[in-house]
C-alpha positions in Angstrom: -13.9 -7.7 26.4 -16.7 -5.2 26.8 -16.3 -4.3 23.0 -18.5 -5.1 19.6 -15.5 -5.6 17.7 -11.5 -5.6 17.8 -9.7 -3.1 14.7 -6.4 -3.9 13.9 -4.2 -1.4 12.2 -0.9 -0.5 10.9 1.5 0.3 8.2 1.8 -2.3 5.4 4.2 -5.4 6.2 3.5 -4.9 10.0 2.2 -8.3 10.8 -1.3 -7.4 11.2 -3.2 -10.5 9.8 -1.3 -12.7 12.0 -2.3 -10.9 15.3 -6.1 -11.0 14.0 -5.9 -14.6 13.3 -4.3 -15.7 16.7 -7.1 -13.3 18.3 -9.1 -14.8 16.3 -8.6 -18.1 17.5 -8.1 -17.3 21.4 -11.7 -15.3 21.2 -13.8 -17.1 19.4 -13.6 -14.2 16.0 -13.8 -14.1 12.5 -11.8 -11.8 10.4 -13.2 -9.1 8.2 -10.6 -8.0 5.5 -10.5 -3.7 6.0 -8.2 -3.5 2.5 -8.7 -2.2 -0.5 -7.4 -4.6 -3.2 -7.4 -7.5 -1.5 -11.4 -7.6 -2.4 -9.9 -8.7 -6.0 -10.0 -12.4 -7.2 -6.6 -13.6 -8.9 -4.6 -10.7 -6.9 -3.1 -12.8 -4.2 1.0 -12.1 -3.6 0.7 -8.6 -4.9 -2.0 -7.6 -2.0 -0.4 -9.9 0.4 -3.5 -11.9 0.6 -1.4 -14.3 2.8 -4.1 -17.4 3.3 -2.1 -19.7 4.8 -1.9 -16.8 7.9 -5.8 -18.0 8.5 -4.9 -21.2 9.4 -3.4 -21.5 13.2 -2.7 -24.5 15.0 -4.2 -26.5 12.0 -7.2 -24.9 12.3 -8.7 -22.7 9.9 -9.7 -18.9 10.9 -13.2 -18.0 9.2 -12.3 -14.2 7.0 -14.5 -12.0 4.6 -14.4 -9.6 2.3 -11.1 -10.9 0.3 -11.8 -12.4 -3.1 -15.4 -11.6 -3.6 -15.3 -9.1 -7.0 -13.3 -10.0 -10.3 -10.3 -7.9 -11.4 -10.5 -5.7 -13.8 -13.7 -4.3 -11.3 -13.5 -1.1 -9.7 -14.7 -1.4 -6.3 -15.3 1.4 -3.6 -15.9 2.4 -0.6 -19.4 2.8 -0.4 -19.6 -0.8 -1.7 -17.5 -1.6 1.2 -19.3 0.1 4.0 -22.6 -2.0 2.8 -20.5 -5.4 3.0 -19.0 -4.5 5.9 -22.0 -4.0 7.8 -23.4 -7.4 6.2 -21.0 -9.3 7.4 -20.8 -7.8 10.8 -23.8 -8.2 11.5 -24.2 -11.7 10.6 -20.9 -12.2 12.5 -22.7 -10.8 15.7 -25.9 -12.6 15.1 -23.7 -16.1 15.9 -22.0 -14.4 19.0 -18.8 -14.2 17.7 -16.2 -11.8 17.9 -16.0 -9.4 14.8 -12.2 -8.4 14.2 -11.5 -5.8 11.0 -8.3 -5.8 10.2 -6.3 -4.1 7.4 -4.5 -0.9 6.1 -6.7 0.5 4.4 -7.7 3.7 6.4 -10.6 5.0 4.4 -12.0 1.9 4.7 -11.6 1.5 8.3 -12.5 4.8 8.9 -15.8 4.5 7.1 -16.7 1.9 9.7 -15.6 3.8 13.1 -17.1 7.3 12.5 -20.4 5.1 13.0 -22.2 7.1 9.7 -23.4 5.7 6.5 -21.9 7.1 2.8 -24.5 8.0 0.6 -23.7 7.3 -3.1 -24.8 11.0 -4.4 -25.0 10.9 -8.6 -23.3 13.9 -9.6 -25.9 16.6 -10.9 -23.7 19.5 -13.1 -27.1 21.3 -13.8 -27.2 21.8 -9.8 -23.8 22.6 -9.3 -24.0 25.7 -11.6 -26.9 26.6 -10.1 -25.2 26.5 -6.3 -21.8 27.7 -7.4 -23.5 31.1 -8.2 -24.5 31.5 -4.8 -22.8 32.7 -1.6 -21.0 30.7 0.9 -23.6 32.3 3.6 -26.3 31.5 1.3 -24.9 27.6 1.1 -24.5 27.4 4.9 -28.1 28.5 5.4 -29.7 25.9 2.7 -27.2 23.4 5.2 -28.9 24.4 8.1 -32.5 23.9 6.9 -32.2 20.8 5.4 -31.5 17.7 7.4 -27.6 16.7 7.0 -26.5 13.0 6.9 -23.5 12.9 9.6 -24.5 16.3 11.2 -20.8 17.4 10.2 -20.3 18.0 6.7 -16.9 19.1 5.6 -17.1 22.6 4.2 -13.5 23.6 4.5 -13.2 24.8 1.3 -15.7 26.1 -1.3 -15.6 23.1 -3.5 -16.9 21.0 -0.5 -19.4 22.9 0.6 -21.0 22.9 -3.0 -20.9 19.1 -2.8 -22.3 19.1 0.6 -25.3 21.2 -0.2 -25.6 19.1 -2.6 -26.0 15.9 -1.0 -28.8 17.6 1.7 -30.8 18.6 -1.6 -30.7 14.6 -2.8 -31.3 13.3 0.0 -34.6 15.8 0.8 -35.7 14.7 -2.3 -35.3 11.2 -1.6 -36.4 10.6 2.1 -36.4 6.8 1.7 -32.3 6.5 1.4 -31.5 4.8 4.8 -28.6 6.7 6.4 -28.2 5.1 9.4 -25.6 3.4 10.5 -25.0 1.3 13.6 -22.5 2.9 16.2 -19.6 0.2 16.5 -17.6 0.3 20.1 -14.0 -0.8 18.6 -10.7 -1.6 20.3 -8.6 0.2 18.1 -5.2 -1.8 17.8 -2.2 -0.2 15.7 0.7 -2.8 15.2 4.0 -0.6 15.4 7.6 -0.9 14.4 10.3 1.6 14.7 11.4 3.2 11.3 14.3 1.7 10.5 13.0 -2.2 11.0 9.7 -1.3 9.0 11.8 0.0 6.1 13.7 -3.3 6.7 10.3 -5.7 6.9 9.2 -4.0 3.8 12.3 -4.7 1.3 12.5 -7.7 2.3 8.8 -8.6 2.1 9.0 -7.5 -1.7 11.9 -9.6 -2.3 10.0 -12.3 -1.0 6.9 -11.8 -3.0 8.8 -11.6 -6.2 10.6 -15.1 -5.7 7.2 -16.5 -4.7 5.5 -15.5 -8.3 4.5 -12.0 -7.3 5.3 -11.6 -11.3 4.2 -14.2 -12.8 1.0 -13.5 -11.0 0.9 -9.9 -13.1 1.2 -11.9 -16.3 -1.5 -14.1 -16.1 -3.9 -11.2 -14.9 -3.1 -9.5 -18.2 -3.7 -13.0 -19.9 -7.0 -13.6 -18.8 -8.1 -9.9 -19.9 -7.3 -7.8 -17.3 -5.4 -4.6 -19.1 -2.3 -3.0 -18.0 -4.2 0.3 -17.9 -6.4 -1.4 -14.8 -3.3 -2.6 -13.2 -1.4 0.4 -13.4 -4.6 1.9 -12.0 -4.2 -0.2 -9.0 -1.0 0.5 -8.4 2.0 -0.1 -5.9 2.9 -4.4 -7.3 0.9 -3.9 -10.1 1.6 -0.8 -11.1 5.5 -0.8 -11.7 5.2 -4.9 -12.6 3.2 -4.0 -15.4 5.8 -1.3 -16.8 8.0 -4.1 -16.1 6.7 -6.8 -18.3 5.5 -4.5 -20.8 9.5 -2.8 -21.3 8.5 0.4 -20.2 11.4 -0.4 -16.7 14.4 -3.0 -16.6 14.4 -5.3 -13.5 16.5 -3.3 -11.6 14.4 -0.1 -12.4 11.3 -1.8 -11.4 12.5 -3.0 -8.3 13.9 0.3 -7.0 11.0 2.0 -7.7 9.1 -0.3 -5.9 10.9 -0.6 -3.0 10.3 3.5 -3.0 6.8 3.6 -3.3 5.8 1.2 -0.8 7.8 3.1 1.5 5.7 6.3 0.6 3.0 4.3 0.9 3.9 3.3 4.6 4.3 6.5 5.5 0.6 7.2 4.1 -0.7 5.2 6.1 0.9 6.5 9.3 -0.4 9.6 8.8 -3.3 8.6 7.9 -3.6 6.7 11.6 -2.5 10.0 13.6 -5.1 12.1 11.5 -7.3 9.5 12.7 -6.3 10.1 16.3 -6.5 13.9 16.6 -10.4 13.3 15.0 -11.0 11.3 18.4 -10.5 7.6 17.2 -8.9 6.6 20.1 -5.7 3.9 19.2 -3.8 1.5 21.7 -0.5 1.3 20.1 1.5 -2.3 20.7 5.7 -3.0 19.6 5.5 -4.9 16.7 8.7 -6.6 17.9 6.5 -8.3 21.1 5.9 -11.9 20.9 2.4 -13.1 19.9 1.6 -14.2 22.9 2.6 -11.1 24.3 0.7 -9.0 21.7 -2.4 -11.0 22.6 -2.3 -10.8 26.4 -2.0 -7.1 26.0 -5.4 -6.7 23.7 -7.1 -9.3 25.9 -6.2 -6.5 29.1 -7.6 -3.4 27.3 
């Protein structure tokens, strides 16, 4: 492969941590975690952590980026992008083969438009200042001052305030390192017909909740974490926590649920195709292939 690093993608329950560990082992990889909550110590079943899926053919797949901050912590994608790129390029210093994998679009997204996020503190004296201006007056104070991506988004008024913004920190704080490395990815999106991924995904949730997917939620609040975090994180933890504190029955909690990780998969499919029409190119594999099959078709791209 003629690639620094394999991306694999797709809608939640798709499979997508299997494939990267089997590539894994057949190239000679190591897995970097591209999910959001999965970062969290103690939230295992809930973010479908699923270790024992790094372990094939007795031997155990190297990953990063799952349980390294407490939870309770809000972490964030600018944190993300500067791990990421730690552990990448550690990853390529020992010649071996980098595979992101996850759901998380933001995240993964953050790594293949090959720029940097820049953590801007929020300056309200400023943004008076600039709101009282014209958007030609904006668009000119963009074009003499040097912009981070060269492609700010100034689609609507409240984003090109923010984006003049950013060029006035950063001129006044030439030292901030905005580079970022450009990445060549194979971009591989794991995909199931509509019907069998509404199917994978009920009876993924049944499965997590026999396997302590609750009991889980209870200990979290135990050792300190509060329902309003978990709520905060939503999807498993959101509607478990209404659960255990009375707020839904069982039978509430699992309906709604079941809903709002189907939303959620349908997020994320749009998410990919926006993706795609902004020129990430993405090799689409059936879901329903064998793994052998799946990983003689990455190998050929």
């Amino acid at each position: 492969m003629v690639y620094d690093i394999v991306t694999i993608i797709g809608a939640t329950a798709g499979g997508k941590t299997s494939l990267a560990t089997h590539l894994a082992l057949e190239r000679n990889g190591e897995i970097i975690s591209a999910d959001s909550r999965q970062v969290y110590r103690g939230m295992d079943i809930g973010t479908g952590k699923d270790i024992q899926d790094y372990t094939v053919n007795k031997k155990k797949i190297p990953y990063h980026l799952i349980d390294i901050v407490d939870a309770g912590y809000k972490y964030n994608v600018f944190e993300y992008q500067n791990d990421f790129l730690r552990v990448y390029l550690d990853i390529k210093s020992r010649q071996k083969l980098p595979i992101l994998c996850g759901g998380t679009g933001m995240y993964i997204e953050s790594v293949l438009r090959a720029y940097k996020l820049i953590r801007v503190p929020k300056n309200y004296e400023l943004t008076k200042k600039l709101e009282l201006k014209s958007d030609k007056e904006l668009i000119e104070i963009l074009k003499t001052n040097k912009e981070p991506h060269n492609k700010s988004d100034t689609s609507t008024r409240k984003r090109l305030v923010r984006a003049v913004e950013i060029v006035l920190y950063l001129a006044k704080n030439p030292e901030i390192d905005i580079n970022f490395p450009k990445i060549k990815s194979l971009n591989i999106q794991v995909v199931f017909d509509r019907n069998s991924r509404r199917r994978r995904i009920t009876e993924r949730l049944k499965q997590r909740l026999q396997n302590g997917m609750i009991e889980e939620v209870e200990i979290l609040i135990k050792n300190g974490v509060s329902p309003q975090t978990l709520i905060y994180y939503g999807l498993e933890y959101k509607f478990i926590t209404k659960y255990i504190l009375g707020e839904l029955s069982y039978n509430e909690m699992f309906n709604s649920l079941e809903i709002a990780i189907h939303q959620f998969s349908k997020r994320q499919m749009t998410w990919f195709r926006r993706m795609e029409r902004n020129g990430i190119k993405i090799h689409k594999i059936d879901g329903h292939l064998t793994m052998s099959e799946k990983i003689k078709k990455i190998i050929e791209f």
